[in-house]
C-alpha positions as CSV (number, residue, x, y, z in Angstrom):
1,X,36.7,112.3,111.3
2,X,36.6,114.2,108.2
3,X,38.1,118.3,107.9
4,X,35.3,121.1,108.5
5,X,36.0,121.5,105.1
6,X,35.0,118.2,103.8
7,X,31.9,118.2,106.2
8,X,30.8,121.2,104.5
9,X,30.9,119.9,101.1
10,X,29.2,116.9,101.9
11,X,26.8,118.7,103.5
12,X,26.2,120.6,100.2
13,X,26.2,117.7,98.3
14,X,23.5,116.2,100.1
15,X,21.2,119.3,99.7
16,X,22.2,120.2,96.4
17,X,19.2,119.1,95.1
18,X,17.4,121.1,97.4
19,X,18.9,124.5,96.7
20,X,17.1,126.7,94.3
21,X,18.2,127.4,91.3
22,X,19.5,130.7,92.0
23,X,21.8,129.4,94.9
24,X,25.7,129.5,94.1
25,X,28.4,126.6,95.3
26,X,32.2,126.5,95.3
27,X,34.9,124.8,93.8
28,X,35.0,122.0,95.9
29,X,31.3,121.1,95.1
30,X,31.7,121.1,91.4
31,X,34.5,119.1,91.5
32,X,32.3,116.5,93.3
33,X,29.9,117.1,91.2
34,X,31.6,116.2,88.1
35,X,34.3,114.0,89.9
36,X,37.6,115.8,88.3
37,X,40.5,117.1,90.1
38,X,40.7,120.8,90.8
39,X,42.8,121.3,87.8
40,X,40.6,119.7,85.3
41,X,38.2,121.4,86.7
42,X,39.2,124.6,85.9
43,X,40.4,123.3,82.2
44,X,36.7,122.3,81.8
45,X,35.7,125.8,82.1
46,X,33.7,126.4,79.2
47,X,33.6,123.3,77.8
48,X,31.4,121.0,80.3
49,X,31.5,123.3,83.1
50,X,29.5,126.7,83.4
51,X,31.6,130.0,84.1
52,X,31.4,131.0,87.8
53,X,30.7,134.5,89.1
54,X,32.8,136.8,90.8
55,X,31.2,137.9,94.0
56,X,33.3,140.6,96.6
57,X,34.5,142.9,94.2
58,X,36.1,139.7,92.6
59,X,37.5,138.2,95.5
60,X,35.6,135.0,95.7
61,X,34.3,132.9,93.0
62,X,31.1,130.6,93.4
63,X,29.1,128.6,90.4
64,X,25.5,128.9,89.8
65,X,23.9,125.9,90.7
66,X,20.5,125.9,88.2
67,X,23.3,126.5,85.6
68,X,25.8,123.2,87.3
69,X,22.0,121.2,86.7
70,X,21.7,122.2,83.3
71,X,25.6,120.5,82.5
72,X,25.1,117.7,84.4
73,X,22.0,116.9,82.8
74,X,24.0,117.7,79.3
């Protein structure tokens, strides 16, 4: 059986296309998404990967998902 963790981005994976475009994700999604390691990930920054926002007075980081769409389709 899979970690909570994993179930839970699955879970988003599945509905990610179902979220609006104002929704946001974490890390683990987007590196689903793109299918890069966490590192590469955040080296892609940027480049091919949109800039996430700070949320909690900068504790916690998530990435806008109309804006994940719009790479992904790039």
């Amino acid at each position: 059986m899979p970690k909570k963790s994993q179930r839970s981005v699955d879970e988003d994976l599945k509905r990610f296309s179902d979220l609006p475009a104002e929704a946001h994700v974490r890390a683990p999604v987007v590196q689903a998404l793109f299918a890069v390691s966490r590192t590469t990930m955040w080296r892609a920054i940027g480049d091919y990967i949109p800039e996430p926002k700070r949320f909690g007075g900068g504790k916690s980081l998530a990435f806008n998902v109309g804006e994940l769409r719009k790479a992904l389709k790039a």
